[in-house]
Backbone as numpy.savetxt, mean C-alpha at the origin, in Angstrom:
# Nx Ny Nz CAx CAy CAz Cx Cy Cz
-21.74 11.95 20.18 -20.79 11.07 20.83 -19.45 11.17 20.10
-18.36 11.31 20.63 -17.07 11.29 20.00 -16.63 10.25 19.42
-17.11 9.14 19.56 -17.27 7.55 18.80 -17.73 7.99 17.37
-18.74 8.62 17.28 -18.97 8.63 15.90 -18.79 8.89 14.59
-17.50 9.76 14.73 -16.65 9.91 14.00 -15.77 8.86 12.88
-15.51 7.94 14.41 -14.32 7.04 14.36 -15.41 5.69 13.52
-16.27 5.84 13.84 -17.44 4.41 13.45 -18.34 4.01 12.04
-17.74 6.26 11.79 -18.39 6.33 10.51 -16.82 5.60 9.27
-16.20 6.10 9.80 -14.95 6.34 9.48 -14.69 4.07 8.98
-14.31 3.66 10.38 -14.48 2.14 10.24 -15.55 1.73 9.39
-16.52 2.01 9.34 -17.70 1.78 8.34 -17.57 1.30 7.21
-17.02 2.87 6.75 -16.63 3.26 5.31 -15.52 2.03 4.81
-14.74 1.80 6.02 -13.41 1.14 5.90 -13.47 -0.29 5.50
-14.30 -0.45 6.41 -15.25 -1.63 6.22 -15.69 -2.36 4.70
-16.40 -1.47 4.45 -17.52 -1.55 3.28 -16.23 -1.76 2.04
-15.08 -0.98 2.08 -13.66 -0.50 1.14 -13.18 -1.75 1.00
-13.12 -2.51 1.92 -12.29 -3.51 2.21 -13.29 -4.50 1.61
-14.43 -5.22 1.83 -15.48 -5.58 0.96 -15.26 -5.80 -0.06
-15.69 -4.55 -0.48 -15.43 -4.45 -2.22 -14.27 -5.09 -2.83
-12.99 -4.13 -2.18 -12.18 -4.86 -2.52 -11.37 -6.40 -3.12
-12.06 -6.60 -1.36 -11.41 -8.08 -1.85 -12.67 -8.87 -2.35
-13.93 -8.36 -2.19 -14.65 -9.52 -3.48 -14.23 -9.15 -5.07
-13.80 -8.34 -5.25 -13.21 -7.94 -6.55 -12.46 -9.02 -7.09
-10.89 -8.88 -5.66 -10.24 -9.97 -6.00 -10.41 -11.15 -6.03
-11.73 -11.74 -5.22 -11.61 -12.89 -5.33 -12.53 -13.54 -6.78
-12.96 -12.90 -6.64 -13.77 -13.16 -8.21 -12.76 -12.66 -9.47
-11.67 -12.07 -9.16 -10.94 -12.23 -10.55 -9.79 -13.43 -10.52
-9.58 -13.76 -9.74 -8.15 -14.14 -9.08 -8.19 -15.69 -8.41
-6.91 -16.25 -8.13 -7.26 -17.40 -7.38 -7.29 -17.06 -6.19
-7.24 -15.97 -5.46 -7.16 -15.69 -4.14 -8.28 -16.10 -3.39
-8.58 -16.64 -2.37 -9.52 -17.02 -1.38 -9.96 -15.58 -0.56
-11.65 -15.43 -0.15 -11.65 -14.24 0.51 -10.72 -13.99 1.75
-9.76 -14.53 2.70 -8.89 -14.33 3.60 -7.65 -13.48 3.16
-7.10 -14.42 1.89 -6.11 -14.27 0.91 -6.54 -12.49 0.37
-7.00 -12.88 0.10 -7.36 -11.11 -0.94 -7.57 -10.33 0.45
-8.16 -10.50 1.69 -8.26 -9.09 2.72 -6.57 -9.29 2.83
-6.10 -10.04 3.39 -4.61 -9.97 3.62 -3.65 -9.16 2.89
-4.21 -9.12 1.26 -3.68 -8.74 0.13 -3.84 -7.02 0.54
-5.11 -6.82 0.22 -5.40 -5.34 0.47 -4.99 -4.94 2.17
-4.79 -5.29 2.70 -4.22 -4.62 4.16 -2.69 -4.58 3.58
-2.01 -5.62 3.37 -0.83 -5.14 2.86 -0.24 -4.30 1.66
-1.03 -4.31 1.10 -0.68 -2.86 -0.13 -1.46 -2.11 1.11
-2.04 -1.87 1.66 -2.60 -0.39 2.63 -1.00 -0.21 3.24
-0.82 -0.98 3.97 0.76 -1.17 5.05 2.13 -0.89 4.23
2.14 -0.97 2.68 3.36 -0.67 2.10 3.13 0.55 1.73
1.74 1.14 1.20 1.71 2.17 0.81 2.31 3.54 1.36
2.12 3.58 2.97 2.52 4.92 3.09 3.97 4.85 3.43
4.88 4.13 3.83 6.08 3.97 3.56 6.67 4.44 2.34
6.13 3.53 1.40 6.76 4.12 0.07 6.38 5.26 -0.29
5.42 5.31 -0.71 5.33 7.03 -0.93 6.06 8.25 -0.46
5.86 7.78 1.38 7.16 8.84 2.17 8.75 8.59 1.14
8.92 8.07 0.92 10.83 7.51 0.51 10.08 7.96 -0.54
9.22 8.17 -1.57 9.21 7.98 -3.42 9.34 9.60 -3.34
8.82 9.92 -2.02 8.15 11.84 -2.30 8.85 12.42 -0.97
10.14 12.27 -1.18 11.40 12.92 0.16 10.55 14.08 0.10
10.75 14.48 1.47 10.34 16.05 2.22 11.98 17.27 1.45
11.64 18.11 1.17 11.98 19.63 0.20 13.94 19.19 1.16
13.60 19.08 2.59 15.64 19.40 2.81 15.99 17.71 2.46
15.34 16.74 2.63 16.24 15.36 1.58 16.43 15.54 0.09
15.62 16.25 -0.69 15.71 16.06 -1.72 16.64 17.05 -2.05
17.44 18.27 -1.14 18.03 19.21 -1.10 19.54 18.53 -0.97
19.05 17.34 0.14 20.65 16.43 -0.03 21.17 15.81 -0.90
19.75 14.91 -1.39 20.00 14.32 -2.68 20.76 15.35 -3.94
20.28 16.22 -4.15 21.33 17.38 -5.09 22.38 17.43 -4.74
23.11 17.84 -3.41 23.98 18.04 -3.26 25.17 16.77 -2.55
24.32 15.57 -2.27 25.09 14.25 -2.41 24.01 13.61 -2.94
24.49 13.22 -4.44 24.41 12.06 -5.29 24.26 11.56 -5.43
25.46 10.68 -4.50 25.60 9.09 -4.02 24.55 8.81 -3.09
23.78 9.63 -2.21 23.02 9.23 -1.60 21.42 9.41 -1.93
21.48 9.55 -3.06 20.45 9.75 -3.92 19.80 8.28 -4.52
20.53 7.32 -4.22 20.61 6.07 -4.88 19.37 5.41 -4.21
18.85 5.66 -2.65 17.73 5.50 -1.90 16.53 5.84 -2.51
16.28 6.69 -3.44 14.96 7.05 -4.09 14.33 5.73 -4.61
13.23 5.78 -4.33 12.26 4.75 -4.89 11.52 4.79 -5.60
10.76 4.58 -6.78 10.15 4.48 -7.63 8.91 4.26 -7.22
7.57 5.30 -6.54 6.25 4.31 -5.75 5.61 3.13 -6.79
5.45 3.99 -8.13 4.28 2.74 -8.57 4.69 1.35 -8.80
6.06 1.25 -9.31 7.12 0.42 -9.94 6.84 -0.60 -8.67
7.45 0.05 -7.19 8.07 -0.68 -6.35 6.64 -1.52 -5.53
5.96 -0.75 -5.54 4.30 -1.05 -5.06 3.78 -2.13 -5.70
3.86 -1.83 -7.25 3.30 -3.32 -8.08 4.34 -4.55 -7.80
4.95 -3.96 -7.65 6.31 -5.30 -7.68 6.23 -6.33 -6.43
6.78 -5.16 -5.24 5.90 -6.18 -4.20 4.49 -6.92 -3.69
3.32 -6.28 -4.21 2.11 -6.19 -4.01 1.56 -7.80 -5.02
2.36 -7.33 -6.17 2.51 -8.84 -7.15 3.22 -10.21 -6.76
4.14 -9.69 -6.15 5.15 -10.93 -5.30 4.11 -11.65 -3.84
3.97 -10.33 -3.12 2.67 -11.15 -1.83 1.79 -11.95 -2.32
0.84 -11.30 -3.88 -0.13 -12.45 -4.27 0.41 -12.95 -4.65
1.28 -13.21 -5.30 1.62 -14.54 -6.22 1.73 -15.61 -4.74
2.31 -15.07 -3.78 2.76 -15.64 -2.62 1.43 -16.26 -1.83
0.45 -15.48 -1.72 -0.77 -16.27 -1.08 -1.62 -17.10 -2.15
-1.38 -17.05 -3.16 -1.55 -18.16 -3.96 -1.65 -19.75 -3.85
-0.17 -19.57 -3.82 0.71 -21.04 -3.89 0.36 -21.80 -2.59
């Protein structure tokens, strides 16, 4: 069935997400809602940033040759903990 792919796939995703947030909630003040919310949103910032932290070969070709527009580079791990720390602190309170 062509479903099964997709089911093994959700499964796995499933089970990821689990773990996860019982992790957090047993370290953390996060409530189990709080902590899935947590981990979907570091999932949702992640590939954004990364794209901007890891420009494709002709941006980073611009960036050399304008400078000033080099100032857009992002830092992934820096910028990832930073916000990812700000959301929990945020479902916290």
């Amino acid at each position: 069935m062509l479903t099964d792919p997709v089911r093994a796939f959700k499964a796995a995703a499933s089970r990821a997400l689990n773990t996860v947030s019982d992790t957090l909630t047993a370290r953390s003040a996060l409530d189990r809602i709080a902590a899935e919310e947590l981990v979907i949103a570091a999932l949702a910032l992640t590939g954004p940033l990364w794209q901007a932290s890891h420009p494709a070969e002709n941006v980073q070709r611009l960036y050399r040759e304008e400078p000033e527009l080099a100032h857009v580079a992002i830092d992934f791990e820096h910028s990832l903990t930073r916000l990812v720390t700000a959301l929990g602190d945020g479902l916290i309170s």
